[in-house]
VODREN-636224 format. One record per residue: residue number from 1; x, y, z of N, C-alpha, C, O in turn. Coordinates in steps of 0.1 Angstrom, whole numbers, plus 5000, padded with zeros to 4 digits. Layout:
<recs>
num  n_east  n_north  n_up  ca_east  ca_north  ca_up  c_east  c_north  c_up  o_east  o_north  o_up
NUM  X  Y  Z  X  Y  Z  X  Y  Z  X  Y  Z $
...
</recs>
This chain:
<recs>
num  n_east  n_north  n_up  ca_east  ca_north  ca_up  c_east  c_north  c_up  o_east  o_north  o_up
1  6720  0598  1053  6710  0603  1044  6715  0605  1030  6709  0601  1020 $
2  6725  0612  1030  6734  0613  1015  6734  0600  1009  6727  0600  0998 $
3  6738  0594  1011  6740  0578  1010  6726  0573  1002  6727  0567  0991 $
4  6713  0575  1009  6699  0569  1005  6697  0577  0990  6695  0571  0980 $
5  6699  0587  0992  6695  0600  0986  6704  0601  0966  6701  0605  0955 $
6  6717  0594  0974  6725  0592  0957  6722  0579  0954  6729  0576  0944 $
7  6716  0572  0957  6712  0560  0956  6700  0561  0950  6699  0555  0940 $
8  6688  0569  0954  6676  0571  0948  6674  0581  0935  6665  0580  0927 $
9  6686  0591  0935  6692  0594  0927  6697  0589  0912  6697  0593  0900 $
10  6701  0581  0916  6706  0566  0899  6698  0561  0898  6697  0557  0886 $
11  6689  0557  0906  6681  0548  0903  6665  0556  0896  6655  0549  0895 $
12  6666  0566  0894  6652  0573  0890  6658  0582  0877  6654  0582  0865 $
13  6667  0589  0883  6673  0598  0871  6678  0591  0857  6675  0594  0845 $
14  6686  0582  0861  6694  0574  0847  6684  0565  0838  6685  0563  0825 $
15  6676  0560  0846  6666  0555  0839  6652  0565  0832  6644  0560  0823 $
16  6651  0579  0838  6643  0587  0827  6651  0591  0818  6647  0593  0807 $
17  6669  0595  0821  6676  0601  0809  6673  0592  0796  6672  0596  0784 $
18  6673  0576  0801  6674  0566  0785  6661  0568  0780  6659  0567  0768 $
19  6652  0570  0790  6635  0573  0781  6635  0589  0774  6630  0591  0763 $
20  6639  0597  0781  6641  0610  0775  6652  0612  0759  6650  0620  0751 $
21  6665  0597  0760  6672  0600  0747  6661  0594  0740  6657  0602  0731 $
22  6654  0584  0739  6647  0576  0732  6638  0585  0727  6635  0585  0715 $
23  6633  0595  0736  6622  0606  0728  6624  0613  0719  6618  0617  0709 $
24  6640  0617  0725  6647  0628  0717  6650  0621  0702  6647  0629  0692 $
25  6654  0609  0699  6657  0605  0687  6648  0605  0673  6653  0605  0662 $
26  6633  0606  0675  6627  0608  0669  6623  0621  0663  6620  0624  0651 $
27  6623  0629  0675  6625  0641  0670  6638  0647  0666  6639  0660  0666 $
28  6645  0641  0663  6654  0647  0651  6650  0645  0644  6658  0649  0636 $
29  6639  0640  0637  6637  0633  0624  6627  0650  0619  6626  0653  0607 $
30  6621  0657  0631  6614  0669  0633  6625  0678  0628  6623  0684  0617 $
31  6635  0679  0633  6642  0690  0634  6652  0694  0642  6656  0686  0650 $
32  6657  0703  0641  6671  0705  0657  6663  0713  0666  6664  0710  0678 $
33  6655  0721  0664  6646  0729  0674  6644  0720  0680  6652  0717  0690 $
34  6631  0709  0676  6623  0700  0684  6631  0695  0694  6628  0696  0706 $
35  6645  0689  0689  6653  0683  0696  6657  0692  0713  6656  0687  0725 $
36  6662  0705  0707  6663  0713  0719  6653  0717  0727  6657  0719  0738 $
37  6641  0717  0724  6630  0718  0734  6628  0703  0744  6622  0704  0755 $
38  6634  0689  0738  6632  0679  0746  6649  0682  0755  6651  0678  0766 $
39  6656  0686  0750  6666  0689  0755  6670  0696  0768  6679  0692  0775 $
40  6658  0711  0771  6651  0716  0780  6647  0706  0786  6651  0702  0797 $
41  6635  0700  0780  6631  0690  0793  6636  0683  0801  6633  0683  0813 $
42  6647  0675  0794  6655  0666  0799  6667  0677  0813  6673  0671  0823 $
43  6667  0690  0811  6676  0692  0821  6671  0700  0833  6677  0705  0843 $
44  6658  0702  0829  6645  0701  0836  6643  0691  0847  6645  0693  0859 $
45  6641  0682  0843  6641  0669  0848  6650  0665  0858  6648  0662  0869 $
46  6662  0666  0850  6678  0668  0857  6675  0678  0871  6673  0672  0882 $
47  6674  0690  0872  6672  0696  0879  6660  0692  0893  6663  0694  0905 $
48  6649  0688  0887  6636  0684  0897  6646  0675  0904  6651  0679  0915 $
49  6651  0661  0897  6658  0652  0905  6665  0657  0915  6662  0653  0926 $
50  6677  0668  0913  6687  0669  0920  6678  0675  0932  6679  0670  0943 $
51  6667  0690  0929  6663  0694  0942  6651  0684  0950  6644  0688  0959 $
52  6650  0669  0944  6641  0666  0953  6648  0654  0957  6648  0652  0969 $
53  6652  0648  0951  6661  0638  0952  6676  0640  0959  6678  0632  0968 $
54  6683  0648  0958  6693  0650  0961  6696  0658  0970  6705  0657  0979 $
55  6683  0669  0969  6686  0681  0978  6697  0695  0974  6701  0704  0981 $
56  6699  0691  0960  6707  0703  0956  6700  0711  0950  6688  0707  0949 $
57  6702  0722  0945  6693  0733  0936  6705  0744  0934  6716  0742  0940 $
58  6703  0755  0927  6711  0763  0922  6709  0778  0923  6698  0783  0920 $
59  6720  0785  0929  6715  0800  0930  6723  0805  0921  6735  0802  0920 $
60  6713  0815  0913  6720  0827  0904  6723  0837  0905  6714  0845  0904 $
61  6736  0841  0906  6744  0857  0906  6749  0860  0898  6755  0853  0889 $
62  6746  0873  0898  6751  0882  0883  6738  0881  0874  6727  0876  0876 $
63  6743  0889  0861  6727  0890  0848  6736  0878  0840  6747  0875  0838 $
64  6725  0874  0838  6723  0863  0824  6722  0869  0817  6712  0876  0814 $
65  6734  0868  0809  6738  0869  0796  6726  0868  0781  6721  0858  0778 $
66  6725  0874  0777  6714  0876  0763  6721  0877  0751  6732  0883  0749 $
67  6713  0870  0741  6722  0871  0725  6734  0866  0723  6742  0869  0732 $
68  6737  0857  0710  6750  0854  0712  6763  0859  0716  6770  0868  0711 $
69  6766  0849  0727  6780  0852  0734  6789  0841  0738  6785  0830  0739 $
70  6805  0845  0741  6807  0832  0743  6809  0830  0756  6813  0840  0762 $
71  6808  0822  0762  6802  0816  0777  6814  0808  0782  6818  0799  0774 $
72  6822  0808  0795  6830  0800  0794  6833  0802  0808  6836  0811  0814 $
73  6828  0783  0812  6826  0785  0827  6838  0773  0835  6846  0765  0829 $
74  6836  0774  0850  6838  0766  0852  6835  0750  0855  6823  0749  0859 $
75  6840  0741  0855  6836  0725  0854  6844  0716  0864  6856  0713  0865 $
76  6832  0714  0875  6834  0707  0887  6825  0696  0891  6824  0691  0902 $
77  6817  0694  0880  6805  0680  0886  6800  0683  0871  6805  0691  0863 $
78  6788  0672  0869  6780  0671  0857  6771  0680  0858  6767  0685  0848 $
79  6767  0682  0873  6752  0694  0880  6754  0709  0869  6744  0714  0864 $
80  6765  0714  0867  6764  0727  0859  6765  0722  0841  6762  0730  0832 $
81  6767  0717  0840  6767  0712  0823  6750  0708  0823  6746  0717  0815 $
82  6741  0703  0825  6733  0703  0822  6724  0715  0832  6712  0715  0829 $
83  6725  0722  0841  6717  0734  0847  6719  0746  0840  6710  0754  0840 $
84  6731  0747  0834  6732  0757  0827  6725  0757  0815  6723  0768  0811 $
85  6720  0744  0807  6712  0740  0793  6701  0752  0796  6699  0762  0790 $
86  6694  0747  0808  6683  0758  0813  6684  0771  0815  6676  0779  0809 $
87  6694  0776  0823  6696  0786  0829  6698  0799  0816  6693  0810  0815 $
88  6706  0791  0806  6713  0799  0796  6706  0797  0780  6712  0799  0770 $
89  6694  0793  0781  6685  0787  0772  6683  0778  0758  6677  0782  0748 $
90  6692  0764  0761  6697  0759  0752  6709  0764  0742  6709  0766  0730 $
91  6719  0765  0751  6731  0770  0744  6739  0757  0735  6739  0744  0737 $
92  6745  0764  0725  6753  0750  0719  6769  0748  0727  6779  0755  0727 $
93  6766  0737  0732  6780  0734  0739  6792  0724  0735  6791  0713  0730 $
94  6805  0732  0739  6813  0722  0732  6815  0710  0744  6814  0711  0756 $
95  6817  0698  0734  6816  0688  0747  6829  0679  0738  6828  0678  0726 $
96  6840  0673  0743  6843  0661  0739  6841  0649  0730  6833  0641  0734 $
97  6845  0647  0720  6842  0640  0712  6839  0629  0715  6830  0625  0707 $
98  6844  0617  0726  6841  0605  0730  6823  0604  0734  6815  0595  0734 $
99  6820  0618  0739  6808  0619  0744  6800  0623  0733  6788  0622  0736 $
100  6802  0627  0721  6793  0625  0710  6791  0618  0699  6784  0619  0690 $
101  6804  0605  0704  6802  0591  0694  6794  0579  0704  6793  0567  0702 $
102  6788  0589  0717  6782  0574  0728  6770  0573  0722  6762  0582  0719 $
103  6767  0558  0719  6754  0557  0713  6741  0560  0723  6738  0561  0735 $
104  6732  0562  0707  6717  0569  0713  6721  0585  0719  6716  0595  0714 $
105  6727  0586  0728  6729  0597  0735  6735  0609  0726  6729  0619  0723 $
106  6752  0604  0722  6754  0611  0710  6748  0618  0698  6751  0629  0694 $
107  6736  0606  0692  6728  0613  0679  6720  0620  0688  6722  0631  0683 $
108  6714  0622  0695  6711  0631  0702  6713  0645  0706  6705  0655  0705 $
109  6727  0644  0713  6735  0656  0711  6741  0663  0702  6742  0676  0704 $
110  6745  0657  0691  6740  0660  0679  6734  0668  0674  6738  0678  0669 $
111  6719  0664  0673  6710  0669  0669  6705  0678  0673  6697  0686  0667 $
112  6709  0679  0683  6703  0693  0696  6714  0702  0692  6713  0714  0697 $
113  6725  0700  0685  6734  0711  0678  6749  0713  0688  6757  0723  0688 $
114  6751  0702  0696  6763  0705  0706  6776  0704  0695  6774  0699  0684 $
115  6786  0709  0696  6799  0711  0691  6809  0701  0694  6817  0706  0701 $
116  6812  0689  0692  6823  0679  0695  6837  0685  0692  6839  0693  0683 $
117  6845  0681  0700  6859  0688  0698  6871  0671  0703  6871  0664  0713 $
118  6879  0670  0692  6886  0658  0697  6900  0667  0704  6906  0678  0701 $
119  6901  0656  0713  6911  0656  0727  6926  0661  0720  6932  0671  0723 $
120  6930  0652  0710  6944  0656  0702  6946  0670  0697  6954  0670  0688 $
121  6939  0683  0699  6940  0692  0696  6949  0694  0682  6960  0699  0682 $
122  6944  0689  0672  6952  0689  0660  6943  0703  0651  6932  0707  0655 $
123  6948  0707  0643  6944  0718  0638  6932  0715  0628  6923  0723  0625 $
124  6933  0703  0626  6918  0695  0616  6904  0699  0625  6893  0705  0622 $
125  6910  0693  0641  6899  0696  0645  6896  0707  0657  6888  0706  0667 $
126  6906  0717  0653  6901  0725  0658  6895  0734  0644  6887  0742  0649 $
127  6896  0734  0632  6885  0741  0622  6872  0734  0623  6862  0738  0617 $
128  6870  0723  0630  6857  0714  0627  6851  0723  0637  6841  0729  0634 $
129  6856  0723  0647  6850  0729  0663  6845  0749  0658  6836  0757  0662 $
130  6854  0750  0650  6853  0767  0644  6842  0766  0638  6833  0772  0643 $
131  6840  0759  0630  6831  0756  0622  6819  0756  0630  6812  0766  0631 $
132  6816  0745  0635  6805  0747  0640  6802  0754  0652  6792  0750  0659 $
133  6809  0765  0655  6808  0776  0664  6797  0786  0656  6786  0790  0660 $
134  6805  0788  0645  6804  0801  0638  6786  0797  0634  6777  0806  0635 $
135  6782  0781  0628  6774  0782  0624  6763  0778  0636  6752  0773  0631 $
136  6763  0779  0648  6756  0780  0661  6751  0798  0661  6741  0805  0660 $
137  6760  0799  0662  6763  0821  0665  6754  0825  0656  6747  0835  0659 $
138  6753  0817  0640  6744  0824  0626  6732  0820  0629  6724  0820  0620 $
139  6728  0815  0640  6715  0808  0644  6711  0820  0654  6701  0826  0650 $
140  6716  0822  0663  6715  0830  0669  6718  0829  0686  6714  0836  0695 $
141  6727  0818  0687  6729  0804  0702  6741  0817  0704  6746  0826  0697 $
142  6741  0812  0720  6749  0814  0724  6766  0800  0726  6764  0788  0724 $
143  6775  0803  0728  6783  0791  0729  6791  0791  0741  6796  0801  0746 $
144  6790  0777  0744  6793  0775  0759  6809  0767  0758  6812  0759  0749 $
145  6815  0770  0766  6829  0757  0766  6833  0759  0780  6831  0770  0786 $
146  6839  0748  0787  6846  0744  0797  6858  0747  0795  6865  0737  0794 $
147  6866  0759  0794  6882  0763  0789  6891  0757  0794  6901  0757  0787 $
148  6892  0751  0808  6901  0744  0813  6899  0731  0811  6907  0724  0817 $
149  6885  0721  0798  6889  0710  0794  6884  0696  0803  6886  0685  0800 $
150  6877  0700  0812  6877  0688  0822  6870  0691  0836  6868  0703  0840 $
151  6867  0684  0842  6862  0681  0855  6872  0688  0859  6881  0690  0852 $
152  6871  0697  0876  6886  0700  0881  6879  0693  0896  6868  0688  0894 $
153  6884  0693  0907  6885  0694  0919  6885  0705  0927  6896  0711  0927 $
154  6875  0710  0938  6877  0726  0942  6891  0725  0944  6898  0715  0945 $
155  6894  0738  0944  6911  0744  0943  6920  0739  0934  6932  0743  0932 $
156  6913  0730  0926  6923  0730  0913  6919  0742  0903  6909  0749  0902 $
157  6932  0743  0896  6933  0760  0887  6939  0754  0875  6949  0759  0870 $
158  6936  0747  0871  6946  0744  0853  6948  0756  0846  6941  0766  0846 $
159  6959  0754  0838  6955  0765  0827  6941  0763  0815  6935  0752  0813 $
160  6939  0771  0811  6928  0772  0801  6935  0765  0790  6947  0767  0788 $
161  6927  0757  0782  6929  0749  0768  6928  0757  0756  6918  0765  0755 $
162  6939  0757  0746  6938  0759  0734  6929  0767  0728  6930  0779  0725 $
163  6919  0756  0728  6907  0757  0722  6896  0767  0724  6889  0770  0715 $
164  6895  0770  0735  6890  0785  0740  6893  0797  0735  6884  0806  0733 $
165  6908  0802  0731  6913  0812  0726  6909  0811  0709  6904  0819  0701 $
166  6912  0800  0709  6905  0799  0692  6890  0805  0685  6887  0812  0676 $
167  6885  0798  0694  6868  0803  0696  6871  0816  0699  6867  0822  0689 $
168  6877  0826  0707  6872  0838  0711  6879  0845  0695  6873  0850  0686 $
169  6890  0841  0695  6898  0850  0682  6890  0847  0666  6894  0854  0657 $
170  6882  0840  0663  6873  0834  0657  6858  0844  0661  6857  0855  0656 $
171  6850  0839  0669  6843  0842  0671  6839  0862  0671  6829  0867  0664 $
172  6844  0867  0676  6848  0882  0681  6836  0884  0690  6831  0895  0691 $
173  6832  0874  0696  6823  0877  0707  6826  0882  0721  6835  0877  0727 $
174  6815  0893  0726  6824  0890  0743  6819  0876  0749  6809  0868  0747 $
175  6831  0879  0756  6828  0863  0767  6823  0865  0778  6827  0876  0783 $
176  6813  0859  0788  6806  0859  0800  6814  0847  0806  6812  0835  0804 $
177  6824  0854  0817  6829  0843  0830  6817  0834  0836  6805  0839  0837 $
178  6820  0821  0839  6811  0817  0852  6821  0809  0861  6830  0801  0858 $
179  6818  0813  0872  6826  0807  0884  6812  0796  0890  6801  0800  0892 $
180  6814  0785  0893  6807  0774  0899  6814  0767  0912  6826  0765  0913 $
181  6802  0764  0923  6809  0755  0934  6806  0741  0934  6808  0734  0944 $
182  6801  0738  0924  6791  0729  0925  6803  0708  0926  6799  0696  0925 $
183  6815  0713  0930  6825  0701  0934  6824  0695  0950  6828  0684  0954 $
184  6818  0710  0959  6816  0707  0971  6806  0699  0975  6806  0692  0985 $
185  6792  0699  0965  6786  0686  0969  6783  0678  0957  6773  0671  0957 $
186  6791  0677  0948  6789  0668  0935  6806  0663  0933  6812  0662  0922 $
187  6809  0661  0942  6824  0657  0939  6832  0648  0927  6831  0635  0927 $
188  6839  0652  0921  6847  0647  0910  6843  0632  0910  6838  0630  0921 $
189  6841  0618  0903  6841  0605  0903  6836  0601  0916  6842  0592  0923 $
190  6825  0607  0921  6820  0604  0928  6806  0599  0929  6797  0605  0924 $
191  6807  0583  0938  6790  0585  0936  6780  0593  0950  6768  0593  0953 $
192  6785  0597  0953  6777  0600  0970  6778  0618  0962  6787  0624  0956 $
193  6764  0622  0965  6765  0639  0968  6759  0643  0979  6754  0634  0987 $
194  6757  0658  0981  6753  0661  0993  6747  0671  0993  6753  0680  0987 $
195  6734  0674  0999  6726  0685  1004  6731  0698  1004  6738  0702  1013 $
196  6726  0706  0993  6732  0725  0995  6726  0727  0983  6717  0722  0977 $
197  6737  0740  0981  6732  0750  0971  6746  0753  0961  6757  0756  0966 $
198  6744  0752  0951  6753  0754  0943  6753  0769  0936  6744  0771  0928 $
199  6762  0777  0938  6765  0787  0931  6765  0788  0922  6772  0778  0920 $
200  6763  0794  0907  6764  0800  0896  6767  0813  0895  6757  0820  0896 $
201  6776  0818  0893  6781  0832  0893  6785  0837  0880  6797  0835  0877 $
202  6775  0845  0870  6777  0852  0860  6786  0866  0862  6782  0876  0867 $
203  6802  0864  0855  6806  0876  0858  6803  0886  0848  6796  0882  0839 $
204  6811  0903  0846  6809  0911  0837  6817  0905  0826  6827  0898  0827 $
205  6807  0910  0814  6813  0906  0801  6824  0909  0796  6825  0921  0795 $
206  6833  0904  0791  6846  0913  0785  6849  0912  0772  6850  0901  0765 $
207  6850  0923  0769  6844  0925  0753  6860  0912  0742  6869  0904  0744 $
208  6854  0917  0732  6863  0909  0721  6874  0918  0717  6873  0930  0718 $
209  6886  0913  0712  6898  0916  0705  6914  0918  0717  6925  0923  0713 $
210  6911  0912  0731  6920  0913  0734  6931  0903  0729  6927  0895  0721 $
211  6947  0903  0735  6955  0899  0730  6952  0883  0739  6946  0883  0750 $
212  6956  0873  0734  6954  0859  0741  6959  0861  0757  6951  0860  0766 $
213  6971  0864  0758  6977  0861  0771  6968  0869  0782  6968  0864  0793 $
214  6960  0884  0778  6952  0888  0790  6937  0884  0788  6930  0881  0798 $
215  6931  0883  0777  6914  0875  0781  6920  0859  0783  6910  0852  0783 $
216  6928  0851  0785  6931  0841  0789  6931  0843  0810  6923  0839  0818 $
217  6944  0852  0811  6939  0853  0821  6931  0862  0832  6934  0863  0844 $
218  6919  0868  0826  6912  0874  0831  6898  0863  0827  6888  0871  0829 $
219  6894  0854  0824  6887  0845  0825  6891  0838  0831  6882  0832  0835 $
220  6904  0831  0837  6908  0824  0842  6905  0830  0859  6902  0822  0868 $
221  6908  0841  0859  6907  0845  0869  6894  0848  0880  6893  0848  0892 $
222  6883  0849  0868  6867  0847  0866  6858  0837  0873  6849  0837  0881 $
223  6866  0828  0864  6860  0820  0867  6866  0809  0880  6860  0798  0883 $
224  6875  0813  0886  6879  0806  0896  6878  0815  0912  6883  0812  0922 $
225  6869  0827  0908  6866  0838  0922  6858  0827  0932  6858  0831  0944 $
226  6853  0816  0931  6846  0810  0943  6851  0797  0947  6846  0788  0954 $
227  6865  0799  0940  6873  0785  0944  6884  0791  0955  6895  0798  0954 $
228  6877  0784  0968  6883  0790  0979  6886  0780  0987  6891  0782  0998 $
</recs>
C-alpha cells in the first residue's frame, strides 16, 4: 500500500506544486503579502496531499509561538519545512542558497521573503543572511532555521551550524525549540513513505543573551527530545 500511495503521491502533488509556482509568480508582481497567502495555499495543499494521499498528518505539542521569534527546529524529511509554513503562519525561512537560484521556484521563494544562506559560510554571507533576518523581524515574521543545516536521519545528532548562533546574537530574540519525528515515515532520499502521525513538538522558549556554548546546547538538546 505504501508503495501505491508514494506513487500517487508524485504524481498529483509535484504537478500542482508547478501550477501553484506559476500562480505564485505573478503575484509577486502584487506584492510579498500576495505572494505569502499563495504560499499558505500551496502548504495547504502539501498537507491535504500528505493526509489523503499519503496517510500522514501532524500532531501539535506544546503553544505556538506568537510575534517575532526565532524558531529553530529540527530537519528530517521535506513534510516539516513546508507544515510548519502553516502551522507557524508564514514564517521567513532560511533555506540554502542552491534552493533559491532553482528556477520559477526560487523567484518565488523569494518573493514570499525566504532568507537564502550560501553553504561556504563566509562572512559576506553570513551579513546577507543578518540582513535579511533583521528586515523579516521589522515586518513583524517570525524566523525559522534548521540549525543543524540539513536533512538528518532519526538518531542522527550533528552539531548546530554557525549560522544559528549568529542570528540569535543578532537578532536578541527568544528562540522556540522544535523536536520533529517526521524521518520515521518520510525517510531521508527516499521515495516510499509511510502511514502515521508526525510529531511537532514546540518546546519552552528560552530567552535571548545567553553565552553561545549554552543556548547552542540547550536547543540542541530541544530539539533532539523525540529522537529515540
Amino acid at each position: 500500500m505504501h508503495i501505491f500511495r508514494s506513487i500517487l503521491f508524485t504524481l498529483i502533488f509535484y504537478p500542482g506544486s508547478l501550477i501553484g509556482v506559476l500562480l505564485a509568480l505573478p503575484a509577486a508582481l502584487i506584492g510579498s503579502i500576495t505572494v505569502r497567502e499563495r504560499a499558505v495555499d500551496w502548504a495547504r495543499y502539501h498537507r491535504w496531499c500528505c493526509r489523503w494521499l499519503l496517510g500522514i498528518r501532524s500532531r501539535v505539542e506544546g503553544t505556538i509561538p506568537k510575534g517575532p521569534v526565532l524558531i529553530a527546529s529540527k530537519h528530517q524529511s521535506m513534510f516539516e519545512t513546508v507544515d510548519l509554513v502553516v502551522i507557524l503562519d508564514k514564517p521567513a525561512m532560511v533555506l540554502k542558497q542552491e534552493l533559491g537560484d532553482m528556477p520559477l521556484w526560487g523567484r518565488a521563494a523569494q518573493a514570499y521573503g525566504a532568507i537564502p544562506v550560501a553553504r561556504d559560510g563566509s562572512a559576506a554571507a553570513l551579513r546577507k543572511m543578518l540582513r535579511a533576518a533583521r528586515a523579516a523581524v521589522d515586518e513583524g515574521r517570525s524566523i525559522l532555521i534548521f540549525p543543524e543545516g540539513t536533512r538528518v536521519a532519526p538518531g542522527e545528532q550533528p552539531p548546530l551550524k554557525s549560522g544559528f548562533a549568529g542570528l540569535y546574537s543578532h537578532l536578541k530574540l527568544p528562540v522556540v525549540p522544535v523536536a520533529v519525528d517526521s524521518g520515521r515515515l518520510w525517510p531521508r532520499n527516499s521515495f516510499l513513505k509511510w502511514a502515521g502521525i508526525v510529531t511537532v513538538r514546540f518546546g519552552e522558549p528560552i530567552p535571548p543573551g545567553l553565552p553561545r556554548a549554552e543556548i547552542e546546547a540547550r536547543v540542541h538538546a530541544a530539539i533532539n527530545v523525540l529522537d529515540i
